[in-house]
C-alpha positions as CSV (number, residue, x, y, z in Angstrom):
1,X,-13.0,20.3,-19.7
2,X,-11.0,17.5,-17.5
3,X,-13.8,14.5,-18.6
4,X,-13.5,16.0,-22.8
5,X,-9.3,15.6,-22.1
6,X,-8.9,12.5,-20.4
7,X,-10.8,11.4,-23.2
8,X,-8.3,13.0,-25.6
9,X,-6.1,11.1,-23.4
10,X,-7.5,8.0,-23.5
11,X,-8.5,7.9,-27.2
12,X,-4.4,8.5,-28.4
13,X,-3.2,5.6,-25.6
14,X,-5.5,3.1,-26.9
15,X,-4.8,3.8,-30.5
16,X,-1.5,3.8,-30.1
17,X,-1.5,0.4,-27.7
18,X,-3.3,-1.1,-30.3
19,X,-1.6,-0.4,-33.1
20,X,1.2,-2.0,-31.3
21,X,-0.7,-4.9,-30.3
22,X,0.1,-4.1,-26.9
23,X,-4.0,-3.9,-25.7
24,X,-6.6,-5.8,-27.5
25,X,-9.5,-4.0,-28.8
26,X,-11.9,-4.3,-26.2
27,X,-10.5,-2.8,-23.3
28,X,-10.3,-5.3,-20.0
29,X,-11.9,-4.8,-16.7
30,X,-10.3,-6.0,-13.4
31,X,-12.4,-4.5,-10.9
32,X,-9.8,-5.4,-8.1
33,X,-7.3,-2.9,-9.7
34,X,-9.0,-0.9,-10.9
35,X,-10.7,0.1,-7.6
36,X,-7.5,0.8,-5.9
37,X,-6.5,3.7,-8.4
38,X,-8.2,6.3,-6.0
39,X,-6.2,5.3,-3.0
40,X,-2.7,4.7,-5.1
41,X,-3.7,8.3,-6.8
42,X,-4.1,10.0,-3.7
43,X,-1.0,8.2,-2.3
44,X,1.3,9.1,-5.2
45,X,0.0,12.5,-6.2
46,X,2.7,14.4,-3.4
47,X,5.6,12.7,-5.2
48,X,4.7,12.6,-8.5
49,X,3.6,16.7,-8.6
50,X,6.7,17.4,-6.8
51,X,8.8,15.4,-9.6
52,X,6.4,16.5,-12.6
53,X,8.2,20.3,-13.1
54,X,11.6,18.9,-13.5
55,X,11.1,15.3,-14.8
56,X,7.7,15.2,-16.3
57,X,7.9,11.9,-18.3
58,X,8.9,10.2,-15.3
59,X,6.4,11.3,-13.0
60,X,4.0,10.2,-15.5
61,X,5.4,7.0,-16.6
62,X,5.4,5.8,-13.1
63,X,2.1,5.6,-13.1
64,X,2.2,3.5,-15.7
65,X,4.7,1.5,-14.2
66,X,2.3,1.4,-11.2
67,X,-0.5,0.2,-13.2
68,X,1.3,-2.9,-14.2
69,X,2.5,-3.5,-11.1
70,X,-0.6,-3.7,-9.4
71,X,-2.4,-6.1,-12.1
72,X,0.9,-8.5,-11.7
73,X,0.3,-8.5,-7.4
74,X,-3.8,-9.4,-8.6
75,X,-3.0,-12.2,-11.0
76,X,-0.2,-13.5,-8.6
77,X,-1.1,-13.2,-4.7
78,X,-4.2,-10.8,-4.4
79,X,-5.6,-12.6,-1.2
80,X,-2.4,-11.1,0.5
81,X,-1.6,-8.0,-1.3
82,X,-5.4,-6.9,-1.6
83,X,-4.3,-6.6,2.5
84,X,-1.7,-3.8,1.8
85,X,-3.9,-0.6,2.1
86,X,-0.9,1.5,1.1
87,X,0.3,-0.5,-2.2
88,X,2.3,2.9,-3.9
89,X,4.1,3.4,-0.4
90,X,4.6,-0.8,-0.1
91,X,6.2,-0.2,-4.1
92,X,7.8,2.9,-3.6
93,X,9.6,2.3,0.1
94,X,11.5,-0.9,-1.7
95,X,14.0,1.2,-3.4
96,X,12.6,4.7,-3.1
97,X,10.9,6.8,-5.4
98,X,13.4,7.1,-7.8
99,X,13.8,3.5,-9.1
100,X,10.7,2.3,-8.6
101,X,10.6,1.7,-12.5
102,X,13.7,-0.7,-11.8
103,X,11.9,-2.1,-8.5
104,X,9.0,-3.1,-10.3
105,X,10.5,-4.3,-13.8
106,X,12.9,-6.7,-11.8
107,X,11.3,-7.5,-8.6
108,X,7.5,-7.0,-9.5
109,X,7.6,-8.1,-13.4
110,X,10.2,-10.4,-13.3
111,X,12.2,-8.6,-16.2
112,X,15.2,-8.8,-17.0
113,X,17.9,-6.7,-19.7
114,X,16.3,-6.1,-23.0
115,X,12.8,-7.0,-21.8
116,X,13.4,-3.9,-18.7
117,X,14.8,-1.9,-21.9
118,X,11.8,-2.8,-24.1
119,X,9.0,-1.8,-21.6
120,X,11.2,1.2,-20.6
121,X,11.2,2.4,-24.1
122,X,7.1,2.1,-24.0
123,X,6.5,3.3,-20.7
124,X,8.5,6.5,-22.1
125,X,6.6,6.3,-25.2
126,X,3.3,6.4,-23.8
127,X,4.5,9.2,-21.0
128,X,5.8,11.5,-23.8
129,X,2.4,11.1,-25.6
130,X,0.5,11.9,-22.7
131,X,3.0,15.3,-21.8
132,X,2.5,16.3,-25.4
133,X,-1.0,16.4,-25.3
134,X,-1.0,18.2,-21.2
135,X,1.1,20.8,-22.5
136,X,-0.7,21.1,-26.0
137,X,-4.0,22.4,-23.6
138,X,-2.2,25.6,-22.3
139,X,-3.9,25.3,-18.8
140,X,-2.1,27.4,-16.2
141,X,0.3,25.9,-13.8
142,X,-0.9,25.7,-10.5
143,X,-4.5,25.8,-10.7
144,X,-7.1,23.6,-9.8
145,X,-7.6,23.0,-13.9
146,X,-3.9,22.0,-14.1
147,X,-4.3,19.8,-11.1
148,X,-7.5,17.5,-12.4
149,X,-5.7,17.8,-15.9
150,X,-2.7,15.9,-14.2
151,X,-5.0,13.3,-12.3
152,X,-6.9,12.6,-15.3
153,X,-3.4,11.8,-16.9
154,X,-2.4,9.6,-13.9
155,X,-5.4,7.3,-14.1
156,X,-5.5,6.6,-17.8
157,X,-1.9,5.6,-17.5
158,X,-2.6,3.7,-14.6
159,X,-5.5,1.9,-16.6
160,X,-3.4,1.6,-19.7
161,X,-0.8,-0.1,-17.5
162,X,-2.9,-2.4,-16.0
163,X,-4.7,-3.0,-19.6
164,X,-1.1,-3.8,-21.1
165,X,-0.2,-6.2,-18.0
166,X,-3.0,-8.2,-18.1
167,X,-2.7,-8.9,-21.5
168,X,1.8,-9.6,-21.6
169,X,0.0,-12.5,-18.8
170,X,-2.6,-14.2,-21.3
171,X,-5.9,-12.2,-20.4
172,X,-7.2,-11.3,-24.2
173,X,-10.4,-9.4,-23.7
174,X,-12.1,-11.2,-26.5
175,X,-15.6,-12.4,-26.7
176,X,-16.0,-16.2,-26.5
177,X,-18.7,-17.7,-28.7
């Protein structure tokens, strides 16, 4: 069930990315982030669960948020931050869990007014989307279903934020002739 619904997942993020033109058609691989999704996962999944019952957008979106983050610390200084084996906690402790949005749109992204509104606007898009579908599967609270449902939730909007990162810096996942 989990692999046929992060799929679902996965399938209405992309579409609706790229009918934005906010990812290109061909989906990018960063191997360097992408590999530290298990560890951030693990690290974030005790905040983010506890967060999820009463602000469940936000405890997704962060992820997101997360996801960008991590592709901006690869294009900019990986050497060092590659060095940080708890990158969520490193995030996260700056301004606690509650504004790491702001944290990493102002000190991470570099935003600033309508560009932190903009991206907040499609980190909440892509958050609600991904809710909508969770709670469209009707899989009981508290179980070990709901629990890889929510993972599998977490990592595509991790992916999707790293996906829409790399391509607001210039990477366009285009073949070259």
């Amino acid at each position: 069930m989990t692999e046929k619904f992060e799929d679902k997942i996965h399938k209405d993020l992309y579409e609706y990315l790229l009918g934005i033109h906010e990812v290109d058609r061909r989906m990018p691989e960063c191997t360097d982030v992408e590999e530290r999704w298990v560890a951030i996962g693990n690290a974030y999944i005790p905040d983010g669960a506890r967060e999820f019952r009463d602000y469940p957008v936000a405890s997704l979106g962060w992820m997101m948020y997360i996801g960008m983050a991590v592709a901006k610390l690869w294009d900019d200084e990986w050497s060092i931050y590659s060095q940080i084996e708890d990158l969520y906690a490193y995030m996260r402790d700056k301004r606690g869990y509650n504004a790491l949005d702001e944290y990493i749109c102002e000190d991470v992204l570099m935003l600033r007014g309508k560009d932190i509104d903009d991206l907040g606007a499609l980190v909440g898009e892509c958050a609600a989307r991904v809710h909508h579908t969770l709670m469209h599967e009707r899989i009981e609270p508290g179980t070990k279903e709901a629990f890889e449902a929510y993972v599998a939730c977490l990592r595509q909007l991790y992916l999707f934020g790293m996906a829409v990162q790399l391509r607001r810096m210039g990477y366009h996942m285009e073949r070259v002739r």
